[in-house]
DRENLO-233651 format. One record per atom (N, C-alpha, C): residue number from 1; residue in three letters; atom name; x, y, z. Coordinates in nm, 2 decimals, always signed. Example, Ala and Ser with C-alpha at 12.3 -4.5 7.8 and 13.67 -1.06 7.14 Angstrom:
+-----+-----+------+--------+--------+--------+
!   n ! res ! atom !     xx !     yy !     zz !
+-----+-----+------+--------+--------+--------+
!   1 ! Ala !    N !  +1.32 !  -0.57 !  +0.78 !
!   1 ! Ala !   CA !  +1.23 !  -0.45 !  +0.78 !
!   1 ! Ala !    C !  +1.32 !  -0.33 !  +0.78 !
!   2 ! Ser !    N !  +1.28 !  -0.22 !  +0.71 !
!   2 ! Ser !   CA !  +1.37 !  -0.11 !  +0.71 !
!   2 ! Ser !    C !  +1.29 !  +0.00 !  +0.79 !
+-----+-----+------+--------+--------+--------+
% end
This chain:
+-----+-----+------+--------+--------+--------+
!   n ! res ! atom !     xx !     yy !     zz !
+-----+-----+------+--------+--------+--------+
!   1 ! Unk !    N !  -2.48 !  +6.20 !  -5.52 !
!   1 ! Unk !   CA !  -2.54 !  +6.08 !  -5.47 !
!   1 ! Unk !    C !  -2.43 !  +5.99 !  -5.42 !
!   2 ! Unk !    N !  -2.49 !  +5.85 !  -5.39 !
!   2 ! Unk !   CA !  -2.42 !  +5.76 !  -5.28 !
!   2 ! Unk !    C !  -2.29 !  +5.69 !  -5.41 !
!   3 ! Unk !    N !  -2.21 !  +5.63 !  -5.37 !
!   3 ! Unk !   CA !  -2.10 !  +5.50 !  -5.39 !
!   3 ! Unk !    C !  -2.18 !  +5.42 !  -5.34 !
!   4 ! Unk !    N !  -2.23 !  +5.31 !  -5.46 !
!   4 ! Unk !   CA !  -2.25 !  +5.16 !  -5.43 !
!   4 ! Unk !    C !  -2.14 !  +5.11 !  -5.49 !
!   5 ! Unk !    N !  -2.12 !  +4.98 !  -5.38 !
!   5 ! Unk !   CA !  -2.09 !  +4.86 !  -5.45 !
!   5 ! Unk !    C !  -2.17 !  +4.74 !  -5.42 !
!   6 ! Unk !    N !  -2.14 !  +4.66 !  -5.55 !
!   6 ! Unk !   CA !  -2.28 !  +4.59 !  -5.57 !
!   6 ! Unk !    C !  -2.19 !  +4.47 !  -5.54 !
!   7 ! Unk !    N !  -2.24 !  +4.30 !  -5.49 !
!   7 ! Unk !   CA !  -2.16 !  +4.21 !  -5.47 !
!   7 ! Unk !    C !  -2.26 !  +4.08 !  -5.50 !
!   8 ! Unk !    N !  -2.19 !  +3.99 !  -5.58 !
!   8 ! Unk !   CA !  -2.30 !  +3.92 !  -5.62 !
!   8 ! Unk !    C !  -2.25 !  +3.87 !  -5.74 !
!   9 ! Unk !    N !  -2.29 !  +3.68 !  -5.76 !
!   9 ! Unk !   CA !  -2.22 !  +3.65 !  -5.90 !
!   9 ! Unk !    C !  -2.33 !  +3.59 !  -6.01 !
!  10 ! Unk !    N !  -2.47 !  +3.67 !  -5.96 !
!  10 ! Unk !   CA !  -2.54 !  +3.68 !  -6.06 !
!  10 ! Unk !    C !  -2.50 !  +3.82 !  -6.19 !
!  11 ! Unk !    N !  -2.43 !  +3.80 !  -6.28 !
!  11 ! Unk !   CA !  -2.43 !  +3.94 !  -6.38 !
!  11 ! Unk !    C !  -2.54 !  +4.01 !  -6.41 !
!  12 ! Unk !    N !  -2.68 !  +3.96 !  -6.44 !
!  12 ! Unk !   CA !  -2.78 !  +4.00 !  -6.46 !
!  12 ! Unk !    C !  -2.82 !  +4.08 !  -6.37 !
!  13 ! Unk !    N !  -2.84 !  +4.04 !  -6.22 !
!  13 ! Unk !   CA !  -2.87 !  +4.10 !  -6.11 !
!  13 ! Unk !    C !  -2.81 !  +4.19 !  -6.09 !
!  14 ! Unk !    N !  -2.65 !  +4.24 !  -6.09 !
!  14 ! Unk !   CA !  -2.57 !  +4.31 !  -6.06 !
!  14 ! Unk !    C !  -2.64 !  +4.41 !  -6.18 !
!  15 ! Unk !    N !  -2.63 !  +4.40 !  -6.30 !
!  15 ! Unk !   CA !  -2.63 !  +4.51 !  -6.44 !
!  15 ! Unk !    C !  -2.80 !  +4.54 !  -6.36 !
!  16 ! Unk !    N !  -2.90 !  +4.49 !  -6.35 !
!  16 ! Unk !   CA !  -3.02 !  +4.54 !  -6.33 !
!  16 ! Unk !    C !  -3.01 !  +4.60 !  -6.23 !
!  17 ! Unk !    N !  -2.96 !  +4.60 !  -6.06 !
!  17 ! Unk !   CA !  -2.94 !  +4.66 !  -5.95 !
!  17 ! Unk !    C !  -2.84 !  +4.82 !  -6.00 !
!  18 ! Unk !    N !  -2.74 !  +4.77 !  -6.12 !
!  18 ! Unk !   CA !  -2.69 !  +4.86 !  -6.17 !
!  18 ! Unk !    C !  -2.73 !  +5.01 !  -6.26 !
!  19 ! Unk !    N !  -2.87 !  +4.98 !  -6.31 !
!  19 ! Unk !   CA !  -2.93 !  +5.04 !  -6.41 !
!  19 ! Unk !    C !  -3.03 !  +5.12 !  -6.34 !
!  20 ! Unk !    N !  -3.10 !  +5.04 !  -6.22 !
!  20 ! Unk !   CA !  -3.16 !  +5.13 !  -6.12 !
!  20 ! Unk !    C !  -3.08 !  +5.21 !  -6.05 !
!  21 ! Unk !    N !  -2.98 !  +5.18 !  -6.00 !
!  21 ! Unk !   CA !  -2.93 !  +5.28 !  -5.90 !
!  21 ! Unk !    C !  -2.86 !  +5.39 !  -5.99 !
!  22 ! Unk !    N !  -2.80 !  +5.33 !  -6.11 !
!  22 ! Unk !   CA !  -2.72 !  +5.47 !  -6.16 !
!  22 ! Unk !    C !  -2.82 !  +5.58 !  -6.22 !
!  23 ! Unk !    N !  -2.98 !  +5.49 !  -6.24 !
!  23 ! Unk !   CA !  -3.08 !  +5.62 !  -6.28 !
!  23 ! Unk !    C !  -3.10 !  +5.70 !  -6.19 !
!  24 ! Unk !    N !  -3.06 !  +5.71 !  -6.07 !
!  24 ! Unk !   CA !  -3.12 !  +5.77 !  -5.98 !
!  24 ! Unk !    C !  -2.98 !  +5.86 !  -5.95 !
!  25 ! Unk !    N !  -2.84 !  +5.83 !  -6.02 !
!  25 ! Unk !   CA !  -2.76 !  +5.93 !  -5.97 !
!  25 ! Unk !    C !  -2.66 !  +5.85 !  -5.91 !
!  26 ! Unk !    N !  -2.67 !  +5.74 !  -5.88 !
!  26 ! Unk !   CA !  -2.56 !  +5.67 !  -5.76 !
!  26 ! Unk !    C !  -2.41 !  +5.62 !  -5.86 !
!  27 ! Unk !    N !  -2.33 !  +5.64 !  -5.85 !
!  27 ! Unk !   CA !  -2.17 !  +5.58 !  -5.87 !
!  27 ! Unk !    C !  -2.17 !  +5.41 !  -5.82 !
!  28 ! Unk !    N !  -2.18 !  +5.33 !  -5.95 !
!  28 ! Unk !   CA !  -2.23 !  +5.18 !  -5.91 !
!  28 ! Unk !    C !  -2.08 !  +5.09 !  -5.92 !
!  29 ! Unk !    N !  -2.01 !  +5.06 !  -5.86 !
!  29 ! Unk !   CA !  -1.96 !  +4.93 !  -5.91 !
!  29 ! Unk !    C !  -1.99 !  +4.86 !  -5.82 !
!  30 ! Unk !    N !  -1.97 !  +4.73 !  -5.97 !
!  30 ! Unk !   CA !  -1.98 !  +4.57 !  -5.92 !
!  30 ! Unk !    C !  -1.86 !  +4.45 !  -5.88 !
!  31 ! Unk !    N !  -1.87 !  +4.40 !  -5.83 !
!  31 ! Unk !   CA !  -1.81 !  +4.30 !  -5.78 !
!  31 ! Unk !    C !  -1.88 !  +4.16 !  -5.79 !
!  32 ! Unk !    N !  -1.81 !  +4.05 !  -5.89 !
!  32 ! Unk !   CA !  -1.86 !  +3.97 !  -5.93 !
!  32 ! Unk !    C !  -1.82 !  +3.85 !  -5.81 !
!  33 ! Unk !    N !  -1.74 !  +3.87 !  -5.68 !
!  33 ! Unk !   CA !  -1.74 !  +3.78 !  -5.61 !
!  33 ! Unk !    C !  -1.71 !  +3.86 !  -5.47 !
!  34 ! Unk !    N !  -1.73 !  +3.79 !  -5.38 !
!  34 ! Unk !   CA !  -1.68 !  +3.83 !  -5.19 !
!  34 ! Unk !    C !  -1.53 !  +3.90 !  -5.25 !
!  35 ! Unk !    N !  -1.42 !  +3.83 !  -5.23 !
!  35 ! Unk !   CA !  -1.30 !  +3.84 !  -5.20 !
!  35 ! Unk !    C !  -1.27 !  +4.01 !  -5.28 !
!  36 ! Unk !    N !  -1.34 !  +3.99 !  -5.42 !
!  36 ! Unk !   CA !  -1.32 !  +4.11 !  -5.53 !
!  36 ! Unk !    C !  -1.36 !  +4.21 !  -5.42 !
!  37 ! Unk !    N !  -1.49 !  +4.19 !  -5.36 !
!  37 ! Unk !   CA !  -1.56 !  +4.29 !  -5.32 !
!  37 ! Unk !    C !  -1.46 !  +4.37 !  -5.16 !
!  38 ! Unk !    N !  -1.39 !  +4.24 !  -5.11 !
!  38 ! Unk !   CA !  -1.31 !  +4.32 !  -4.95 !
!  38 ! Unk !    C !  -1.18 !  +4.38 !  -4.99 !
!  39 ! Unk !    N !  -1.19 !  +4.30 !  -5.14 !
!  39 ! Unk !   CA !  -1.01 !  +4.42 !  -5.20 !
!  39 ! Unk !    C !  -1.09 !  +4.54 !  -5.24 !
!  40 ! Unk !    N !  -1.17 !  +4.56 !  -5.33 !
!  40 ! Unk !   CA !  -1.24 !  +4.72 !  -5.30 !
!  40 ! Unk !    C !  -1.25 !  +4.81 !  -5.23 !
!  41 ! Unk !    N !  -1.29 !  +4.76 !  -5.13 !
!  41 ! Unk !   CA !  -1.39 !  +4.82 !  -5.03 !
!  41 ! Unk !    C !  -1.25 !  +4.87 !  -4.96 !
!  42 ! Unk !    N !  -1.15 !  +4.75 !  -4.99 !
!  42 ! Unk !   CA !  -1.02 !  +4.83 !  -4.87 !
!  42 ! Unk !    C !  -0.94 !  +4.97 !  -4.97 !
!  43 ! Unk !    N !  -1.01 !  +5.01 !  -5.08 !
!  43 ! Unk !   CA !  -0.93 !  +5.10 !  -5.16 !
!  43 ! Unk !    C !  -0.98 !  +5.17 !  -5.21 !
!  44 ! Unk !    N !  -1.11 !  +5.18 !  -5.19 !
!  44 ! Unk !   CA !  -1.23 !  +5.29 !  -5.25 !
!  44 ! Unk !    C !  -1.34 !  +5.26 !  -5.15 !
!  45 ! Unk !    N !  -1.37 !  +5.42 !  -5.08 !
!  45 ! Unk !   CA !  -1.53 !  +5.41 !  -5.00 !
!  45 ! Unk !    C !  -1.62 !  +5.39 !  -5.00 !
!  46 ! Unk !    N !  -1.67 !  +5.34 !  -5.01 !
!  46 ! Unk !   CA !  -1.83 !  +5.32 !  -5.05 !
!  46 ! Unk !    C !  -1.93 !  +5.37 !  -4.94 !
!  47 ! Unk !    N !  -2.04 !  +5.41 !  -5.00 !
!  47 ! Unk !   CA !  -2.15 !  +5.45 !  -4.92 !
!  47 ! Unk !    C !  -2.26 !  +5.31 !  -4.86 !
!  48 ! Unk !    N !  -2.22 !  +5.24 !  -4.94 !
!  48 ! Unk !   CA !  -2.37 !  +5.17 !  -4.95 !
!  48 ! Unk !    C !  -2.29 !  +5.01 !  -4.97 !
!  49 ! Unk !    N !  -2.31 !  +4.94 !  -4.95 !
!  49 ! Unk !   CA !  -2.27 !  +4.79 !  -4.95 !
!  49 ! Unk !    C !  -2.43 !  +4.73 !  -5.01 !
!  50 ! Unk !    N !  -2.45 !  +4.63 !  -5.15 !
!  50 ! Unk !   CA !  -2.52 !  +4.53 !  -5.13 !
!  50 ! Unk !    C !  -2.51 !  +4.43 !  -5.18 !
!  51 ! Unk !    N !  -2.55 !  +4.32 !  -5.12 !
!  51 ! Unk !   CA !  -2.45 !  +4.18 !  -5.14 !
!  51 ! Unk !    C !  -2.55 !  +4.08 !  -5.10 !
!  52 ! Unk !    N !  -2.54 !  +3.98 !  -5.23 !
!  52 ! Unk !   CA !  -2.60 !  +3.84 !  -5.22 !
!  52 ! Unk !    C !  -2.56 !  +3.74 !  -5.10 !
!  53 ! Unk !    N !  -2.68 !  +3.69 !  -5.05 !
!  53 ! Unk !   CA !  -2.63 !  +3.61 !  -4.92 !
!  53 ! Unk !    C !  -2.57 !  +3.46 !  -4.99 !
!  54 ! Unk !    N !  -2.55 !  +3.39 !  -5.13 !
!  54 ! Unk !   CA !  -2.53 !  +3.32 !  -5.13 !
!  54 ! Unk !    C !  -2.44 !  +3.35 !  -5.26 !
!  55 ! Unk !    N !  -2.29 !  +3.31 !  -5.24 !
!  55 ! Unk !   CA !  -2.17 !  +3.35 !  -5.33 !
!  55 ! Unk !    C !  -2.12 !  +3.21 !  -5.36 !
!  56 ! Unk !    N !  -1.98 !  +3.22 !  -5.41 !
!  56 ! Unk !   CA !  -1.95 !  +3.08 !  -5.45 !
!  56 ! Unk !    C !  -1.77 !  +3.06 !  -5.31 !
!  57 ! Unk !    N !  -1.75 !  +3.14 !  -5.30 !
!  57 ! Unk !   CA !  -1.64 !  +3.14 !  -5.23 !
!  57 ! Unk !    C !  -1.68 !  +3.16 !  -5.06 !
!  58 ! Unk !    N !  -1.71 !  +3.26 !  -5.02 !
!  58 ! Unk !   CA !  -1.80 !  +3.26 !  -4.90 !
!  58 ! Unk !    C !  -1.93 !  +3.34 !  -4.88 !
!  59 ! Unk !    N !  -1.94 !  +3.26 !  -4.80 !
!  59 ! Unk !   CA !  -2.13 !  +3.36 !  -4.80 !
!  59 ! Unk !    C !  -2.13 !  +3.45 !  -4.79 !
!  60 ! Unk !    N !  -2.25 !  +3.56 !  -4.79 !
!  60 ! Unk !   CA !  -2.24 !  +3.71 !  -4.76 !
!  60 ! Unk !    C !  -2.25 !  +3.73 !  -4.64 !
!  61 ! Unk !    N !  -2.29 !  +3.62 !  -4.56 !
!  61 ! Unk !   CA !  -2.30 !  +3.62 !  -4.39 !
!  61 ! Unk !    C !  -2.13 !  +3.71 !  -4.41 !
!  62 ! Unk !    N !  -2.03 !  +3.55 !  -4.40 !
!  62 ! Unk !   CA !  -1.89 !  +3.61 !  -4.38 !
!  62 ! Unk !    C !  -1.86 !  +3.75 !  -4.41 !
!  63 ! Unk !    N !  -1.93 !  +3.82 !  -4.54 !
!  63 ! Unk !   CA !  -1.86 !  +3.91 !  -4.60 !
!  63 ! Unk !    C !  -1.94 !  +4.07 !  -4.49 !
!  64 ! Unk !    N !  -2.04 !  +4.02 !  -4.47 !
!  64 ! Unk !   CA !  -2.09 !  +4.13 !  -4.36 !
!  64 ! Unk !    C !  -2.00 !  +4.13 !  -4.22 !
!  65 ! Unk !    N !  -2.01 !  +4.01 !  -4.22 !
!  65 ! Unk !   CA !  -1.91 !  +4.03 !  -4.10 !
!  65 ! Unk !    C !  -1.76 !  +4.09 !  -4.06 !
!  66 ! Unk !    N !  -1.70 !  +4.02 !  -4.24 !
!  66 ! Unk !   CA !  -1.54 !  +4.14 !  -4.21 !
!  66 ! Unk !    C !  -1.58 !  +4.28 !  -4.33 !
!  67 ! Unk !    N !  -1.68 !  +4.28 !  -4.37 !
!  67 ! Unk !   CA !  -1.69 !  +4.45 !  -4.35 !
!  67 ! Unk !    C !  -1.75 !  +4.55 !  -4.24 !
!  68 ! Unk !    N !  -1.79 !  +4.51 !  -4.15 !
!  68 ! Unk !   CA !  -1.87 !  +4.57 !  -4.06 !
!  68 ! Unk !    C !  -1.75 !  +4.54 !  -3.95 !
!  69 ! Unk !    N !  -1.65 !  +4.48 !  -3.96 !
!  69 ! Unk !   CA !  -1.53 !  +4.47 !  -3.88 !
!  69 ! Unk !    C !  -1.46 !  +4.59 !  -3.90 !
!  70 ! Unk !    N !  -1.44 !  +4.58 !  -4.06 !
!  70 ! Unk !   CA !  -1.34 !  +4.70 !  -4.09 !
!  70 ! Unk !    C !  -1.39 !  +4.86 !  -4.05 !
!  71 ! Unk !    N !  -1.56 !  +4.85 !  -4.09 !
!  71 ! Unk !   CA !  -1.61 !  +5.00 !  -4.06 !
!  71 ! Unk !    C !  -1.75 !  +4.95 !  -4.02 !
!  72 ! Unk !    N !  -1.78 !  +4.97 !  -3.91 !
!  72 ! Unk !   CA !  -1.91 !  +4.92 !  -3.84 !
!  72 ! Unk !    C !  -1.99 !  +5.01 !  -3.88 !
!  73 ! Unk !    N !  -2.01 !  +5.12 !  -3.91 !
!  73 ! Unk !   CA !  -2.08 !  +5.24 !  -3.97 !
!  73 ! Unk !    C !  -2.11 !  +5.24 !  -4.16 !
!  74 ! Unk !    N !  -2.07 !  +5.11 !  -4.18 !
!  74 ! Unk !   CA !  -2.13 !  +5.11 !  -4.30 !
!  74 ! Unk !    C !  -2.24 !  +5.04 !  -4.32 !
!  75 ! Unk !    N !  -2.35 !  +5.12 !  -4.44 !
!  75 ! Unk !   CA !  -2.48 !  +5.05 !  -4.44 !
!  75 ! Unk !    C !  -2.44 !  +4.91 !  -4.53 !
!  76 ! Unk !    N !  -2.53 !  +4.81 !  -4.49 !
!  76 ! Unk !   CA !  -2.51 !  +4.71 !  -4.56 !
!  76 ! Unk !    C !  -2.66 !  +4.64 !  -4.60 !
!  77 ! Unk !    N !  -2.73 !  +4.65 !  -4.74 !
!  77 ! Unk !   CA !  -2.89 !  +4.53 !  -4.75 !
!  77 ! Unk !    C !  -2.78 !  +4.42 !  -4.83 !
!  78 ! Unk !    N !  -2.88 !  +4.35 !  -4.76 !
!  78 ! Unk !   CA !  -2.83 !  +4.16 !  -4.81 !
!  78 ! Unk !    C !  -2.98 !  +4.14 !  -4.87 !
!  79 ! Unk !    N !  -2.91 !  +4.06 !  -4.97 !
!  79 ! Unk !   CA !  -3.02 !  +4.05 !  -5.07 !
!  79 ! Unk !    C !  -3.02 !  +3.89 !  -5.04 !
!  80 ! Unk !    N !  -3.10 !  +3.83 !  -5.03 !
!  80 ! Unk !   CA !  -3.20 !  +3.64 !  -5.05 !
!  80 ! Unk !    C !  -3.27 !  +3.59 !  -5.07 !
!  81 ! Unk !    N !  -3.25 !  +3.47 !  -5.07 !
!  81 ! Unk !   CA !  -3.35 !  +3.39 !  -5.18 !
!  81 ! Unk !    C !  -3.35 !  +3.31 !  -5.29 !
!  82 ! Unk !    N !  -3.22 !  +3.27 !  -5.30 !
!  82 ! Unk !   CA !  -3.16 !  +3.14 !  -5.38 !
!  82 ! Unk !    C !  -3.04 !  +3.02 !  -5.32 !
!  83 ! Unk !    N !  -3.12 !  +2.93 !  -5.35 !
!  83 ! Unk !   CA !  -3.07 !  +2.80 !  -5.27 !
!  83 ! Unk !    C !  -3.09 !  +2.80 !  -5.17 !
!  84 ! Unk !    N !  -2.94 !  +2.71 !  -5.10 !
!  84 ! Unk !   CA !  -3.00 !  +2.71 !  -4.95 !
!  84 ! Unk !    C !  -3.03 !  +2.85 !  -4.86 !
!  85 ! Unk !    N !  -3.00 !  +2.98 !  -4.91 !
!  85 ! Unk !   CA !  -3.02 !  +3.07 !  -4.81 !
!  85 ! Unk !    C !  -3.19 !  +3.14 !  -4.87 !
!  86 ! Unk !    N !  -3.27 !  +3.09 !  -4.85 !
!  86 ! Unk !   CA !  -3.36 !  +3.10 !  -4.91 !
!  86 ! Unk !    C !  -3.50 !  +3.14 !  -4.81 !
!  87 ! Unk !    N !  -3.48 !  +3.16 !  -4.68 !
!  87 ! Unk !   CA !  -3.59 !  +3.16 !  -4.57 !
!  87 ! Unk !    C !  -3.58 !  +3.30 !  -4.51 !
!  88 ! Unk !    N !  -3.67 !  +3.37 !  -4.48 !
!  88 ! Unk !   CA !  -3.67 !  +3.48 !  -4.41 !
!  88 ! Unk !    C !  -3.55 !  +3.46 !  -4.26 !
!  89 ! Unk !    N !  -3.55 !  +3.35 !  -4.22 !
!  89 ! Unk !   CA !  -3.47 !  +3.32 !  -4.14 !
!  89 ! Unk !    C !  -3.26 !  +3.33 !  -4.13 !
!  90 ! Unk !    N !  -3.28 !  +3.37 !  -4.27 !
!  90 ! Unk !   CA !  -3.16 !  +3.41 !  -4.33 !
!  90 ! Unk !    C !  -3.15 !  +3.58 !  -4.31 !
!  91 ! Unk !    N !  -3.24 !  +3.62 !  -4.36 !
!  91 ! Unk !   CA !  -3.23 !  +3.76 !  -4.26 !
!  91 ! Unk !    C !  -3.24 !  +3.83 !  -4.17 !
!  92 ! Unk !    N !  -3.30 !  +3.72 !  -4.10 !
!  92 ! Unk !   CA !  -3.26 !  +3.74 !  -3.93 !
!  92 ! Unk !    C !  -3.09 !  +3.76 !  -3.91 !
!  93 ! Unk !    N !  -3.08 !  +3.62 !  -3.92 !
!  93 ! Unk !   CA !  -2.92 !  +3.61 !  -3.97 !
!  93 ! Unk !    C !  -2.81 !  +3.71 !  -3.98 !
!  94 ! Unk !    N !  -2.85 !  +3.81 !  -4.09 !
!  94 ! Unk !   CA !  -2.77 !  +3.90 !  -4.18 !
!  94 ! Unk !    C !  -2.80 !  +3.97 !  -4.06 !
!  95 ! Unk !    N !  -2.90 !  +4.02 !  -4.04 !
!  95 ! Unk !   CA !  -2.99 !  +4.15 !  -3.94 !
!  95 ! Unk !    C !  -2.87 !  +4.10 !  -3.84 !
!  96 ! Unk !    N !  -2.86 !  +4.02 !  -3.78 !
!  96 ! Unk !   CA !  -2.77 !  +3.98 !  -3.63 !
!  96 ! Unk !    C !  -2.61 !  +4.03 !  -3.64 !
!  97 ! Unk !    N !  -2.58 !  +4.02 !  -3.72 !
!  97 ! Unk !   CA !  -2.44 !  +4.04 !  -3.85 !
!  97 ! Unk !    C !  -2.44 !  +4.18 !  -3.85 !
!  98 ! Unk !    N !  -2.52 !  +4.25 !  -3.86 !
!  98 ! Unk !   CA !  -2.46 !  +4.41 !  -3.88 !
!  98 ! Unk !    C !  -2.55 !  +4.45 !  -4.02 !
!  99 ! Unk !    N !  -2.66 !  +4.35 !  -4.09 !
!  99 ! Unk !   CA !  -2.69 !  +4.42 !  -4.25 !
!  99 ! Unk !    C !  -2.78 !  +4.53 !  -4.16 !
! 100 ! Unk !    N !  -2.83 !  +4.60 !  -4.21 !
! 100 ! Unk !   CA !  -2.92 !  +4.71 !  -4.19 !
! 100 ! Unk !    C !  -3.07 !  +4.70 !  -4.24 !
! 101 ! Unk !    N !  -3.06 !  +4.61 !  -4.41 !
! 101 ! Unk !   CA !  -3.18 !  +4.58 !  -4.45 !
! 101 ! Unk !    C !  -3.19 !  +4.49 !  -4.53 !
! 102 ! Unk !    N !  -3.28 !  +4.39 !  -4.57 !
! 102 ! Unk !   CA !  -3.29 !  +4.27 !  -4.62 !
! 102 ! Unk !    C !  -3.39 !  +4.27 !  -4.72 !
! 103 ! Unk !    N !  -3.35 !  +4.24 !  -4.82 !
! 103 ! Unk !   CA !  -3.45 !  +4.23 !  -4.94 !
! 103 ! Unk !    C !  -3.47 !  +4.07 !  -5.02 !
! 104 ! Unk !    N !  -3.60 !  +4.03 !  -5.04 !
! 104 ! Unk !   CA !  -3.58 !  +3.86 !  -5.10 !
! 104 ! Unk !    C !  -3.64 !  +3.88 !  -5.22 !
! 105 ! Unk !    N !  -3.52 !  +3.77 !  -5.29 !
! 105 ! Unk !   CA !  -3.58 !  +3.82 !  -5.45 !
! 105 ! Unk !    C !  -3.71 !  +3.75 !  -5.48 !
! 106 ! Unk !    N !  -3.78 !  +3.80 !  -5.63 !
! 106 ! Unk !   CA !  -3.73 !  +3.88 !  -5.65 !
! 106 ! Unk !    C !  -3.71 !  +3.98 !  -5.58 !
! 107 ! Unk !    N !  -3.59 !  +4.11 !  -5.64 !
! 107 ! Unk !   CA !  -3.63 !  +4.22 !  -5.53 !
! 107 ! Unk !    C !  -3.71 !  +4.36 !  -5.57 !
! 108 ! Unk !    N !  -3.79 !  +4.43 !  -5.49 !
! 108 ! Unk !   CA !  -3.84 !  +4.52 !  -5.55 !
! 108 ! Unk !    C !  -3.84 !  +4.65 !  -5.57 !
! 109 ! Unk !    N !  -3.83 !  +4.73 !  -5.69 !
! 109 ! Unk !   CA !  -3.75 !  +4.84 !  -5.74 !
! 109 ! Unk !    C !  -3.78 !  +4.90 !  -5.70 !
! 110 ! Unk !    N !  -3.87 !  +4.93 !  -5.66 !
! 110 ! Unk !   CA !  -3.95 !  +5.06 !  -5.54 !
! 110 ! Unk !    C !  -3.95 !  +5.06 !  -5.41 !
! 111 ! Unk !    N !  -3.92 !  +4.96 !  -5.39 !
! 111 ! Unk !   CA !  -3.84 !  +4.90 !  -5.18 !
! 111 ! Unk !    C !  -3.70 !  +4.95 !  -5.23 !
! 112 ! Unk !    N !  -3.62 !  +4.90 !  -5.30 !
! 112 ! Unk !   CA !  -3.50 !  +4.97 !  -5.28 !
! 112 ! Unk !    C !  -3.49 !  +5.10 !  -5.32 !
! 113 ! Unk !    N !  -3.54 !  +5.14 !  -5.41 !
! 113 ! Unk !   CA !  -3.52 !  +5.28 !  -5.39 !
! 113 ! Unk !    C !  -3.58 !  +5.35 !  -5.29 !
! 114 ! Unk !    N !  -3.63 !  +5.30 !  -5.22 !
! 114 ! Unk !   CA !  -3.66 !  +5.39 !  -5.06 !
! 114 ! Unk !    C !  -3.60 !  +5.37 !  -4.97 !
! 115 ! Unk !    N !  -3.50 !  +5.28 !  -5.02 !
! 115 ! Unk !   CA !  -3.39 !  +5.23 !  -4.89 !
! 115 ! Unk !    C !  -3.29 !  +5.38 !  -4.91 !
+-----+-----+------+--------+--------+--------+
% end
């Protein structure tokens, strides 16, 4: 199965996105912020990127942007729906950016797993 990394400084969310995906087989790590997440990603491959659009250091807009810099061929769902990034219009946004798919929380466990 796939390499996720998970990106996001909800812990809850991270362990729950974590408990789904590793039932299914996937190799999960988390990243509790952006920055943790582009020192990873520069030192282990990941198959799968998914990342909160609203972080505390920079947004997940930014963080799509310089990973789809570094490897345009990687999948990326952005997950929203807290605070200000909170409108479908936010995943337009991401969509424009390079995400591939957009999920708003809650999110649903049977949509992602068909992603």
């Amino acid at each position: 199965m796939g390499r996720i990394l998970i990106i996001g400084d909800d812990l809850d969310i991270r362990q729950w996105l974590r408990a789904i995906l590793e039932s299914d087989g996937h190799d999960i790590t988390g990243a509790e912020d952006e920055l943790e997440a582009i020192d990873l990603h520069k030192i282990k491959s990941f198959d799968l990127i998914i990342t909160d659009i609203m972080m505390p250091k920079k947004s997940g807009f930014e963080v799509i942007k310089e990973l789809k810099t570094s490897d345009p061929d990687l999948p990326i769902i952005v997950v929203y729906g807290g605070g200000r990034f909170k409108t479908a219009a936010h995943a337009k946004i991401a969509s424009d950016l390079g995400a591939d798919h957009a999920m708003k929380k809650p999110i649903d466990q049977a949509q992602l797993k068909k992603l």
